[in-house]
C-alpha positions in Angstrom: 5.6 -61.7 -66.9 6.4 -58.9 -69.9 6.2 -56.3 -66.9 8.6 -58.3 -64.8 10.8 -58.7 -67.6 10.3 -54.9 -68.3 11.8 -54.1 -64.9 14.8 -55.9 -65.0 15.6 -54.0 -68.3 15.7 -51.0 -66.6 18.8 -52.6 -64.3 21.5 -51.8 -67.4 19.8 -48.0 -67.9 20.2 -47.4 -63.9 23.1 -49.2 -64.3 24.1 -46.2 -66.8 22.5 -43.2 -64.6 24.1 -44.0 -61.5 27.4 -42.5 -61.0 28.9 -45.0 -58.7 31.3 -47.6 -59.8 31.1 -50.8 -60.6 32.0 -52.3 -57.4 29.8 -50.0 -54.9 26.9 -49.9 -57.3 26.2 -53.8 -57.0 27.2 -53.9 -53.6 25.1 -51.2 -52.0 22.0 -53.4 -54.6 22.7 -56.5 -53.3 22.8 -55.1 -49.6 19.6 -53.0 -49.9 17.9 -56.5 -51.5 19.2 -58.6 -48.5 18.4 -56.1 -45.3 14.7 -55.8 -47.5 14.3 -59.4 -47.1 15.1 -59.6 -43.4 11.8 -58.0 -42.9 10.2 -61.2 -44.6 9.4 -64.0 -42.1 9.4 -66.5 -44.9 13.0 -65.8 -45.4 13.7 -66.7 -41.3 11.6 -69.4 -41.9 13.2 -70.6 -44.9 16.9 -70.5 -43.4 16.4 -72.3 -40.4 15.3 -75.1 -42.3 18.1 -75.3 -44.2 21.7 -77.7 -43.5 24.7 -75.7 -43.0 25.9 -77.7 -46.4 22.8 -76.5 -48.4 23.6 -72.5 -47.5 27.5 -72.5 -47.9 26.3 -73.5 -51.4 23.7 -70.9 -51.9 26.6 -68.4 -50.1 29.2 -69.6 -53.3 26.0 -69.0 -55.8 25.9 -65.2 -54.2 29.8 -64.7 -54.7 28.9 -66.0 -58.2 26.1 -63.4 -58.3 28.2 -60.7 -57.5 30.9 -61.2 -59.9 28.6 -61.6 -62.2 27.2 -58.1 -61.4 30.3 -56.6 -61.4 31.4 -57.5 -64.7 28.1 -56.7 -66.0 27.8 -52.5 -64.3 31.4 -52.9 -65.3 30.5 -53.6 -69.2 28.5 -50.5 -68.9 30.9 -48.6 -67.3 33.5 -49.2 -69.9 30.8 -49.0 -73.0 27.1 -48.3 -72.5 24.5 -50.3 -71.3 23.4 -51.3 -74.8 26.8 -53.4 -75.2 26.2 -54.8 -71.8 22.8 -56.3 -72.3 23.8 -57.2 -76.0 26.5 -59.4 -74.7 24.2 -60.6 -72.4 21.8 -62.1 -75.0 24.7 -64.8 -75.4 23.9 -65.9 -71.7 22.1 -69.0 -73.2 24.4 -69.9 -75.4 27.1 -70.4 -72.4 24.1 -72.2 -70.4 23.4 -74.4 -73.2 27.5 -75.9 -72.9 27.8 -75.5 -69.2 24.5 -76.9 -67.9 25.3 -80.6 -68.6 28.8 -80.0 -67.1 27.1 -78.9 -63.3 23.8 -80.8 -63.9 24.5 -84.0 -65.3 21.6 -83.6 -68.1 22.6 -84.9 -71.6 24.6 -83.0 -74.2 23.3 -82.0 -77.2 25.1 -81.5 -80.5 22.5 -79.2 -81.6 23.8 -77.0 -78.6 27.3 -76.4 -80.1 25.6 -75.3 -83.6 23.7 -72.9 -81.4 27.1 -71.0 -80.2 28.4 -71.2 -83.8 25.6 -69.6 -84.9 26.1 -66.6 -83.2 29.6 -66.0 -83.9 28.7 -63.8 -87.0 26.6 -62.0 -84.6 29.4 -61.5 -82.0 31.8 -60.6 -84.8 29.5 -57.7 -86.1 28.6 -56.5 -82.2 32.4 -56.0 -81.5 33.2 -54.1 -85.0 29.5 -52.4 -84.9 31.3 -50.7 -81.7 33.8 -47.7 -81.5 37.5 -49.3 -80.1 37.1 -47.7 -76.8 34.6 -50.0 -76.0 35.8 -53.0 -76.8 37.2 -53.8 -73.1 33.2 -53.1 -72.2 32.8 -56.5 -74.4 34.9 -58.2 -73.0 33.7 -57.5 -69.5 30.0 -58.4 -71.0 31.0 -61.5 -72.4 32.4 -62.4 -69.2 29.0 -61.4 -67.1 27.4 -64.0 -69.6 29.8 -66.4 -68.8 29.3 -66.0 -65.3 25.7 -66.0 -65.4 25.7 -69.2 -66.8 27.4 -70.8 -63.9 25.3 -69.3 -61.1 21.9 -70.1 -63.5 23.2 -73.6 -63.7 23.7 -74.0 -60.2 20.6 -72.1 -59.1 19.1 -75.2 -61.0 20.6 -77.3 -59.2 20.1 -76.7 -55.7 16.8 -74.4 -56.5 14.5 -76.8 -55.2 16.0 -77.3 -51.8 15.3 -74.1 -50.6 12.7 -71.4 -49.7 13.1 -69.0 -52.7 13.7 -65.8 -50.3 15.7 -67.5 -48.1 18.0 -68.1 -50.5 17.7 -65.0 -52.4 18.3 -63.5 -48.7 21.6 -65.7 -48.2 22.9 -65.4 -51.6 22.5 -61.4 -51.6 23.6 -61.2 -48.2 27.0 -63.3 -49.3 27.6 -61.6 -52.4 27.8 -58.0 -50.5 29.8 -59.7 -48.0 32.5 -60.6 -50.8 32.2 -57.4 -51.9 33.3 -55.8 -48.5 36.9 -58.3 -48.3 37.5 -57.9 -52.1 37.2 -53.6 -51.8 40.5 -52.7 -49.9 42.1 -54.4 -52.9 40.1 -53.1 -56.0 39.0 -49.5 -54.8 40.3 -46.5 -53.2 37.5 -45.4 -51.2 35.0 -46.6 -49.0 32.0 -49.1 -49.7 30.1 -47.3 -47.0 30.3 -44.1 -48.6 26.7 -42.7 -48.5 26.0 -41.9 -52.3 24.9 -38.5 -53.6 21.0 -37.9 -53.3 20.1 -39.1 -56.6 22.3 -42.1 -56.9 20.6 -43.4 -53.6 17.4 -42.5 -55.6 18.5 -44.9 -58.1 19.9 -47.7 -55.8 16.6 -47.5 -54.4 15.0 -48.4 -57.6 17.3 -51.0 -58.5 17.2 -52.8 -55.9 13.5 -52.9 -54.5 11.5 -52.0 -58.1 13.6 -53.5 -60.1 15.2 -56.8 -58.5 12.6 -57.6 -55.6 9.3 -56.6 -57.0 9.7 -58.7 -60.3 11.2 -61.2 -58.2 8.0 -61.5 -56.0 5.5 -61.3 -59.4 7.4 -63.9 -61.0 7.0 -66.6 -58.2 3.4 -65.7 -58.5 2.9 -65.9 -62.6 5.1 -69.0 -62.8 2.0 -70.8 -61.3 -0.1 -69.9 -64.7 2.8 -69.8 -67.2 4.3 -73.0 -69.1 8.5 -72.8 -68.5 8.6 -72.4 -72.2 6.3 -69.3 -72.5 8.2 -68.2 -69.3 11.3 -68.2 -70.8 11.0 -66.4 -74.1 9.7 -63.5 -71.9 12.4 -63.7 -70.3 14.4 -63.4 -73.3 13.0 -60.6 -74.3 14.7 -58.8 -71.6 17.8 -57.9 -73.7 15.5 -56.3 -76.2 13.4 -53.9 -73.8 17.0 -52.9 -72.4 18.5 -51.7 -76.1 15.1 -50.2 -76.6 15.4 -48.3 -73.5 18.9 -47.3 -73.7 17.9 -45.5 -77.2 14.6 -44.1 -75.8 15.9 -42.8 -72.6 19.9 -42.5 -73.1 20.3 -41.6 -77.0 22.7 -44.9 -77.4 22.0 -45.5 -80.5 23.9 -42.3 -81.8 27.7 -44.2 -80.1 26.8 -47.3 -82.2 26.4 -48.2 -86.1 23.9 -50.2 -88.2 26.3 -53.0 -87.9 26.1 -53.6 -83.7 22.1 -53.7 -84.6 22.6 -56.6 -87.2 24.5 -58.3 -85.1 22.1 -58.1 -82.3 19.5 -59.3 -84.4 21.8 -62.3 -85.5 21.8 -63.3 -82.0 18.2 -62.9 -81.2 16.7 -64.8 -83.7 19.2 -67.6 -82.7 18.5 -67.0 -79.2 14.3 -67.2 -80.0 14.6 -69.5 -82.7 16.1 -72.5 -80.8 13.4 -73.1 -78.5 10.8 -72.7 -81.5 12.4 -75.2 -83.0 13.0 -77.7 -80.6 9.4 -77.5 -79.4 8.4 -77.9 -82.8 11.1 -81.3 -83.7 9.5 -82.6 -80.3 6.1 -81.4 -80.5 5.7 -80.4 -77.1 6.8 -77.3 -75.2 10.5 -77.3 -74.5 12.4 -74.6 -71.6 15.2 -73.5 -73.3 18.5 -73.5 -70.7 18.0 -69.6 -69.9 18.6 -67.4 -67.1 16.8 -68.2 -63.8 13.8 -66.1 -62.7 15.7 -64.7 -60.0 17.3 -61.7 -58.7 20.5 -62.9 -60.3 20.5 -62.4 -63.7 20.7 -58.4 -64.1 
C-alpha cells in the first residue's frame, strides 16, 4: 500500500518536470489512462452493465476529476509542487464538511474543530511562502476543494460499478471536457505531440503512476482494514514534499515557517482518526481521498 502511495507522490514531482501546461498535461494523462483501459475486457464488461443514468454520473465525477487536476498541475505551475501537495493535505478537512451534504451520513461537531484546527497551519503555509506564489495556493486550496466533491461522490455511486469501467468512463469524460473547454483557455492545440521527454513523463504519469497503483490497491484492499488503508493514504502528501526536496531542491524557495505549518496540518490530519478510533474503540476510516485514479 506505502508503494502505491509512493507512486502517486511522484504525480506533483512529474507534475513539476513536465513542461506542458496545466491544461494539456492532465488531459493528455487522463487520455493515455482511458485508451490503456480499453485494452481491458473487464472495463467492456463493466460498461455494458451499467444504466445510461449510472454513467452520465460517473461522466460528471470525470469533469469533476479533471478540474480537479487542473487546479492541482496548475498550483504547481504557479508555485512548486511542494505547495500543491501541502494544500492538498487539507483534502480531508473539506471531505469531512462536504461528505454529509452528498451522502446523507451524520454531521459531526467534532468535524468543524477539525477545519479550525488547521487554520494556524494554513496561515503559516501561505506566509512560509514567497508572494509570487500565493495565487499557486489558492489554486491548491481549490484542487482540495474539488477533490472533496468527486471523493464524496465516488462514495456514493462507487459500489454500482465495475471499478475500471468507471475509471475508463470517468477518464474518458474528463479528457473529453478538456477538448470543448481548450479553444477558450489555450492558444494552441491539445493534440500537440509533446517534446520527447515530456511524453516520457506523461508516460509515467499516467500508466506507473495512476494505473499501476490503481490496479495494486484493488488488490491490497482485500488484506487491509479501511483505517490502516487510509493513513497510508495520507501519507501521500508527505512522500511528495520529501520528494520535491530530494529530487527538485524545493526546500531552498520555502522557509522554516511553510514546514511548521505542514506539520500543524499533519498531525491534525493523522491525529483525528487515532483519536476517533481510540473514543470508539474500534477502527474508524477517516473521510479521505478515494483509492482511485482521482486524487493526484
Amino acid at each position: 500500500m506505502h508503494f502505491c502511495v509512493l507512486l502517486w507522490g511522484f504525480t506533483a514531482i512529474l507534475g513539476k518536470l513536465i513542461t506542458l501546461g496545466a491544461l494539456p498535461l492532465v488531459w493528455w494523462r487522463m487520455m493515455m489512462v482511458a485508451l490503456a483501459l480499453l485494452l481491458f475486457p473487464k472495463f467492456w464488461s463493466g460498461v455494458a452493465k451499467l444504466p445510461g443514468r449510472m454513467i452520465a454520473i460517473y461522466a460528471g465525477i470525470g469533469v469533476l476529476v479533471a478540474m480537479h487536476w487542473f487546479a492541482f498541475y496548475g498550483a504547481i505551475n504557479l508555485s512548486n509542487a511542494s505547495v500543491a501537495v501541502a494544500c492538498m493535505a487539507l483534502a480531508p478537512v473539506f471531505v469531512s464538511l462536504v461528505e454529509p451534504l452528498i451522502t446523507g451520513s451524520r454531521f459531526h461537531v467534532r468535524d468543524v474543530v477539525l477545519g479550525l484546527a488547521v487554520i494556524p497551519g494554513v496561515l503559516l503555509i501561505v506566509g512560509g511562502t514567497p508572494a509570487g506564489m500565493r495565487a499557486g495556493i489558492a489554486m491548491g486550496v481549490l484542487a482540495a476543494l474539488l477533490v472533496s466533491l468527486f471523493s464524496s461522490l465516488s462514495k456514493r455511486f462507487i459500489e454500482q460499478g465495475e471499478p475500471l469501467a468507471v475509471t475508463g468512463i470517468e477518464m474518458g469524460a474528463g479528457s473529453a471536457a478538456l477538448m470543448m473547454i481548450s479553444p477558450v483557455w489555450m492558444s494552441e492545440s491539445l493534440f500537440q505531440v509533446p517534446a520527447r521527454n515530456d511524453m516520457v513523463f506523461l508516460l509515467i504519469l499516467a500508466l506507473v503512476c495512476t494505473l499501476l497503483p490503481f490496479a495494486l490497491a484493488l488488490v491490497v484492499m482485500r488484506h487491509l482494514s479501511a483505517f490502516a488503508a487510509t493513513l497510508a493514504v495520507n501519507m501521500e502528501p508527505v512522500y511528495a514534499v520529501l520528494l520535491a526536496i530530494l529530487i527538485l531542491g524545493e526546500q531552498r524557495e520555502l522557509t522554516p515557517m511553510f514546514y511548521a505549518g505542514v506539520a500543524i496540518i499533519f498531525v491534525v490530519v493523522f491525529g483525528h482518526p487515532i483519536l476517533i478510533m481510540r473514543l470508539r474503540n474500534k477502527p474508524y476510516t477517516v473521510r479521505s481521498r478515494p483509492l482511485n485514479p482521482g486524487s493526484e
